[in-house]
N, C-alpha and C positions, 0 to 999 in steps of 0.2 A: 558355783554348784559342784564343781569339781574336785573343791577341797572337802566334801563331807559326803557324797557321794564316789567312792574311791573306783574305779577296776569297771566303771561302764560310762566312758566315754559315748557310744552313739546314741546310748538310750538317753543319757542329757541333751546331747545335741540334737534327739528327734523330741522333747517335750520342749526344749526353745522353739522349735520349728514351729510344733503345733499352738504354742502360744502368739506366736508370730503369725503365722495363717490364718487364728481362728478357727479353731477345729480341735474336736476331740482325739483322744487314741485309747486304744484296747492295747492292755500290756501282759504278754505271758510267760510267766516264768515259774519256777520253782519257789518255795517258801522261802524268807531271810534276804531278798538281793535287792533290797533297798526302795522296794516299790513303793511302802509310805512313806518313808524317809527322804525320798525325792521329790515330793507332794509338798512336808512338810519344808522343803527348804527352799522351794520354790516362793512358798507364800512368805516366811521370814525375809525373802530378797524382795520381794513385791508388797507394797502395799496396800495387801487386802485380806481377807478370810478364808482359810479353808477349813474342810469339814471331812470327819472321814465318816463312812458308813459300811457298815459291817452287813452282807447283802445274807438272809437265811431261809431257809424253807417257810417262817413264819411270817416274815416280812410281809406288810398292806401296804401298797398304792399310797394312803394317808400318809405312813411312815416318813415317805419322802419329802411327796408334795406339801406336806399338811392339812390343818381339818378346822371347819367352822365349828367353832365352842359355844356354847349357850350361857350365857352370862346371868346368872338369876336376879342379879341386884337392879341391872337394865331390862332385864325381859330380852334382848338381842341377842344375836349369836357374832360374834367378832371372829378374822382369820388369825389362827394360829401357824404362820411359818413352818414350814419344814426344812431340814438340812437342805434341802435343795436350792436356798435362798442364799447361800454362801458363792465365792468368786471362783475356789479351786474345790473338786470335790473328789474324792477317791473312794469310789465304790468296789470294795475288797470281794472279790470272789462274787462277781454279780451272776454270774451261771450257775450260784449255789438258792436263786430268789426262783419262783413262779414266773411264768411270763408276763401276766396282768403289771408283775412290779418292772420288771424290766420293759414292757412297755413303757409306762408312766415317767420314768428315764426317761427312754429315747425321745419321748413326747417334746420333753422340757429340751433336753437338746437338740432336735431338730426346732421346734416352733422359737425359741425360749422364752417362751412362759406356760404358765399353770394356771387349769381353769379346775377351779370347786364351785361345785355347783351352777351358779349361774355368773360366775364373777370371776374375771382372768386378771392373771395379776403375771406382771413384768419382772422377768429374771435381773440379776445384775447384769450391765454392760459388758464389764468381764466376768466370764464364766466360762471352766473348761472344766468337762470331767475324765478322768485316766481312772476307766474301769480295768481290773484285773480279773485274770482268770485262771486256775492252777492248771496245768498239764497232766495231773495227778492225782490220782485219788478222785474218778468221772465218775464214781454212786452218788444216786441223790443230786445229781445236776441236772439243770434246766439249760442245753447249750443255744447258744444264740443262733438263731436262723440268718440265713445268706442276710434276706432284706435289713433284718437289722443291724448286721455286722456292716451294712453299705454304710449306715449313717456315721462309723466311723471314719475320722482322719486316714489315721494312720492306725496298723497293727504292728505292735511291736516286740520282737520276741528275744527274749534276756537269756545270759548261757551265765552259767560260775565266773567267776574273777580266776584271773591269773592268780600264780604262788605269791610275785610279788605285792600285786595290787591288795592280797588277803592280808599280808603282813602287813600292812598299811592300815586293813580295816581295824585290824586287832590292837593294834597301836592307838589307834582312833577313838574307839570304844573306850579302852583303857584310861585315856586321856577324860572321856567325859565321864569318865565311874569318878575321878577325881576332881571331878567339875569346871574343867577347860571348856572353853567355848568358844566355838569359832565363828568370828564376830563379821560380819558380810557386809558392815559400812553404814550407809546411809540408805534408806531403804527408795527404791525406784515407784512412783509415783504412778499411775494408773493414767494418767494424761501423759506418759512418756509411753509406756508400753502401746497406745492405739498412735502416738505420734510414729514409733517403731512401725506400727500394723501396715497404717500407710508407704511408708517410705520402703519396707520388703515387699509389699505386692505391688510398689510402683516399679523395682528393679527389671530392668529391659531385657526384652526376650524375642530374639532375633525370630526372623520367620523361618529360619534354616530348622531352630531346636523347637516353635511348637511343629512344627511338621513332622520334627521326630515324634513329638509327644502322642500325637494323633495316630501316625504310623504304629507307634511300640502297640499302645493301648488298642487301636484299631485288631494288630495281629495276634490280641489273646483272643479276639473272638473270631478268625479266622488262621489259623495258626498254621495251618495247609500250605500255605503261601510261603513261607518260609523254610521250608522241608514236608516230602513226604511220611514221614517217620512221625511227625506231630497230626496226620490226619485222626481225627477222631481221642482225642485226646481235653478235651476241653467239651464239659459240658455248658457253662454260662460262663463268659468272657468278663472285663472288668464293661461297668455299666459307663454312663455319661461322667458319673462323679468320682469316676477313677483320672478321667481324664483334667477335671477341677482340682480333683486334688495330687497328680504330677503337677501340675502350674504352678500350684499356689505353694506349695511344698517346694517347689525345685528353686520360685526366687526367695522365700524365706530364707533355705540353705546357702544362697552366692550370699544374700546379705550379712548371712552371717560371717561368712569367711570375706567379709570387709570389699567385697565387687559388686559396681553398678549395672551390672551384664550375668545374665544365667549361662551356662556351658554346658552340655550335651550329661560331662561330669558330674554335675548337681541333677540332674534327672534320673541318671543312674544310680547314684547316691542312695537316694529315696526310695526306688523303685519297687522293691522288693516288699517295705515296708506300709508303702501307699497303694498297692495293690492285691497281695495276697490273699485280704481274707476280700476281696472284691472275684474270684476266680473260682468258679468249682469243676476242679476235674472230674471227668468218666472217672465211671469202677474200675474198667480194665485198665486206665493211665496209674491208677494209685496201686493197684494191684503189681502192676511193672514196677514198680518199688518209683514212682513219680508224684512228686503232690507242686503243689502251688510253686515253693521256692524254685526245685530244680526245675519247673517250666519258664520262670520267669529268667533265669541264668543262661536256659537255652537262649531263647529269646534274646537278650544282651549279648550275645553273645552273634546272633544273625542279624538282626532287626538292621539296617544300614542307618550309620549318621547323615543325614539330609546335606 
């Protein structure tokens, strides 16, 4: 993933993750840093489908899901598929759709499956979707409410590549204007990746660091406890599924760095990412020039290791 994805190291390492936990993410960044590109080279190393979809003011619920067709020659109506029946899906600027469509998502990601009409029909086994969303240019958006932004994994947020890492992209590019291609092997089997699934959520997690995990997440929704200075600062704390997704996120990450044991490190790791858009500060905390990231820095920075 590394070699074609150049100058964002953690944002690869948190869509392994999330592939490994089972769980979605919301990814935000600026145009051009590799958001479908990363989608796409995911599904070339894995074997299976992905799909992207282009998310727009005009966008229908159907779009997605799909729709029962009327077939004249049968007199019957048969299910026609929607992009959402793919394994990887990248929903491009889903804060640019209606809420009815972005429901109809979350639907499928949280249940995973899609009911038309009277008949429910079964997502693939693997399925992950890495919805994005621009930081720029907010006319004409439909921004994701708390509840919905819970159902994701992880949020993840993309900055520019280094000078070097840019020189690398441009080289890269270059390379495939002249039809180089960078070849990723043998492709990984879908009964290896839930073999993976198992054996990162089975990775051992002492009672010392969930205590932490309880403790950290516990102190976004009473923050008081940790300094004066944080009283009143925190309007909704991270929910239960914040605290699901430090767990499952923290042993995904030791297994990746090749340890049968989580460390306090791989909690922190994550942290920021798996709980951010799970947090809504007061007015006057954002106003103090504070939003989610530098309350969670606080926090890591007091929270005691158990």
């Amino acid at each position: 993933m590394n070699t074609c994805i150049l100058g964002q190291p953690e944002f690869v390492d948190l869509l392994l993750v999330a592939v490994l936990a089972d769980g979605h993410l919301l990814v935000e960044g600026a145009p051009g840093l590799a958001k479908t590109k990363a989608i796409k080279a995911l599904a070339k190393a894995i074997d299976c489908q992905d799909q992207r979809i282009q998310f727009t003011p005009d966008l229908l619920p159907s779009d997605l899901t799909g729709t029962d067709i009327y077939r004249q020659e049968t007199g019957t109506f048969s299910f026609q598929p929607g992009p959402v029946f793919h394994n990887f899906i990248l929903a491009d600027e889903i804060n640019r759709a209606p809420a009815k469509v972005q429901a109809a998502l979350l639907e499928a990601m949280a249940e995973r499956q899609v009911t038309v009409g009277s008949t429910t029909y079964k997502l693939p086994d693997l399925f992950l979707v890495m919805a994005t969303q621009n930081p720029i240019e907010q006319e004409g958006t439909y921004p994701l409410p708390e509840a919905q932004l819970d159902r994701f994994l992880l949020h993840v947020r993309l900055d520019y590549p280094d000078l070097a890492a840019e020189r690398q992209i441009l080289r890269l590019v270059r390379g495939e204007a002249q039809g180089e291609v960078i070849a990723f092997g043998q492709k990984i089997s879908q009964a290896t990746i839930f073999a993976a699934r198992r054996d990162a959520l089975a990775t051992y997690m002492s009672e010392a660091v969930e205590e932490y995990i309880l403790q950290f997440v516990f102190a976004t929704r009473a923050p008081e406890l940790y300094g004066a200075d944080l009283a009143g600062v925190v309007a909704f704390g991270a929910s239960p599924r914040g605290t699901i997704a430090l767990d499952r996120c923290a042993r995904a990450h030791a297994w990746l760095r090749g340890r049968d044991y989580v460390v306090p490190e791989d909690v922190q790791a994550i942290a920021k990412s798996a709980l951010r858009h799970r947090i809504l500060m007061t007015f006057e905390a954002q106003a103090d020039g504070m939003n989610a990231d530098t309350f969670i820095d606080t926090l890591l920075a007091r929270v005691p290791v158990a």
